[in-house]
C-alpha positions as a printed NumPy array, in Angstrom:
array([[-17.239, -69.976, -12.459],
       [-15.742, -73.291, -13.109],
       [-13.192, -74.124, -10.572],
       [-11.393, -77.119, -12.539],
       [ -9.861, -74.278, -14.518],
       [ -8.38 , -72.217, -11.412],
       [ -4.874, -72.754, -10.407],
       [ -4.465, -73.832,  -6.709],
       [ -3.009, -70.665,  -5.692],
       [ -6.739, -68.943,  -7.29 ],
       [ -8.422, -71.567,  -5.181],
       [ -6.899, -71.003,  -2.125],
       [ -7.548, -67.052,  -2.695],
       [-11.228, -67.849,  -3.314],
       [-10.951, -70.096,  -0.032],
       [ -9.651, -67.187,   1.986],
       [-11.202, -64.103,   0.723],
       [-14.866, -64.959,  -0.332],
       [-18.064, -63.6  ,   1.024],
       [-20.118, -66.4  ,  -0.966],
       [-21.177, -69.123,   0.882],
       [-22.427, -70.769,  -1.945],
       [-18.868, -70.97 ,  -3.279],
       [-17.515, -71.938,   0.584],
       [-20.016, -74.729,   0.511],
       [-18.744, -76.112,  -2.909],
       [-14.424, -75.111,  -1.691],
       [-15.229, -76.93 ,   1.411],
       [-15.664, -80.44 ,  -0.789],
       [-12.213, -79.918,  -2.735],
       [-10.366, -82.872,  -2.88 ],
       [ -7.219, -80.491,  -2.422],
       [ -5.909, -80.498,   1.745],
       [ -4.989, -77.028,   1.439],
       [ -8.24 , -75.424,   0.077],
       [-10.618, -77.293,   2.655],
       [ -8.108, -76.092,   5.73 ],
       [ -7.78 , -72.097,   3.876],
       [-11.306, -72.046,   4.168],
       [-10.828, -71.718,   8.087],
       [ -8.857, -68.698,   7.474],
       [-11.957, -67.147,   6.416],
       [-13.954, -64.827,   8.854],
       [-17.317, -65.502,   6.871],
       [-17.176, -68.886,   6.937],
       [-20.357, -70.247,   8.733],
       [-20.716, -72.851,  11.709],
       [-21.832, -75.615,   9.778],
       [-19.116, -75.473,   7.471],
       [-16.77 , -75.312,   9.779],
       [-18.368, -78.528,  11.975],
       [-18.435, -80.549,   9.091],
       [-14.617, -79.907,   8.073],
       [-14.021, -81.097,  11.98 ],
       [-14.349, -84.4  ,  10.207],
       [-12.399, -84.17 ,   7.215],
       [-10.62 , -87.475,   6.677],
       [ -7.476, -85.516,   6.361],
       [ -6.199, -84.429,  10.521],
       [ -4.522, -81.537,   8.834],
       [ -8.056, -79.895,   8.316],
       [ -9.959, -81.523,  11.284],
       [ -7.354, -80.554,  13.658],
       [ -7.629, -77.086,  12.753],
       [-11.241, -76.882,  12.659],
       [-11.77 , -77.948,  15.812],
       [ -9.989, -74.926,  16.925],
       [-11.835, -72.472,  15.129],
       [-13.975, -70.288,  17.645],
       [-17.111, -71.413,  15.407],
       [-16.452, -75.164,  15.891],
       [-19.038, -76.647,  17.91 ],
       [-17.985, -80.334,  17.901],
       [-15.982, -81.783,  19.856],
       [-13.309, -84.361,  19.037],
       [ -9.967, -86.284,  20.925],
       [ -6.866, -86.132,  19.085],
       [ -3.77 , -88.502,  19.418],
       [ -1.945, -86.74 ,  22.662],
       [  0.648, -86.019,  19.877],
       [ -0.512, -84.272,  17.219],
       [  2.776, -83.118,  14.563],
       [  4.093, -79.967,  13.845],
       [  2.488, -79.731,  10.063],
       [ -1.103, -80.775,  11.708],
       [ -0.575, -78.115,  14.03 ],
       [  0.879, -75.503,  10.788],
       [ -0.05 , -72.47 ,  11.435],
       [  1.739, -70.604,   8.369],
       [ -0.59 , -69.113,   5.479],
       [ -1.669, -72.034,   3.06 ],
       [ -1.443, -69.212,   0.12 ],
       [  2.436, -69.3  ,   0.909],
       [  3.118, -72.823,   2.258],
       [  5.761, -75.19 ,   0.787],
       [  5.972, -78.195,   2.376],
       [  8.572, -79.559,   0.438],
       [ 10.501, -76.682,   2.319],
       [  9.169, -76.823,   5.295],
       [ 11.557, -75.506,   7.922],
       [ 10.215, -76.765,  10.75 ],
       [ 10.576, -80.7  ,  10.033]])
């Protein structure tokens, strides 16, 4: 499967749905915020994948994986973290162009 050819909204299916962790591994390395942080939303996604997306250069994934119950690292936010960090909506449906909360 090459995944230069998917569409975003394939991607973030893949990111959500797989059982692969092969193709976790390789989603979890997308240079796309929204793929790395849908990968959360998936209930195979393994410990390790989920520690190293604690420090993803972008707080909108870090943030979230540090909440995930398989996060084992620990990491201090600013005391105010903004609403689209803190997003809980579905990335699969997610516009934040027209976001209604900002």
């Amino acid at each position: 499967m090459n995944l230069n050819t998917l569409s975003l909204s394939e991607k973030l299916e893949l990111a959500i749905e797989t059982t692969e962790q092969a193709l976790l591994e390789i989603l979890s390395t997308s240079p796309e915020v929204l793929v790395r942080r849908a990968i959360l939303r998936n209930r195979n996604v393994t410990a390790s994948i989920v520690d190293k997306l604690a420090y993803d250069a972008t707080e909108n994934v870090s943030y979230i994986a540090c909440l995930h119950t398989k996060c084992s690292k620990l990491r201090t936010f600013n005391t105010v973290v903004n609403k689209c960090v803190r997003c809980k909506l579905d990335e699969r449906h997610l516009s934040c162009e027209k976001c209604p909360y900002t």
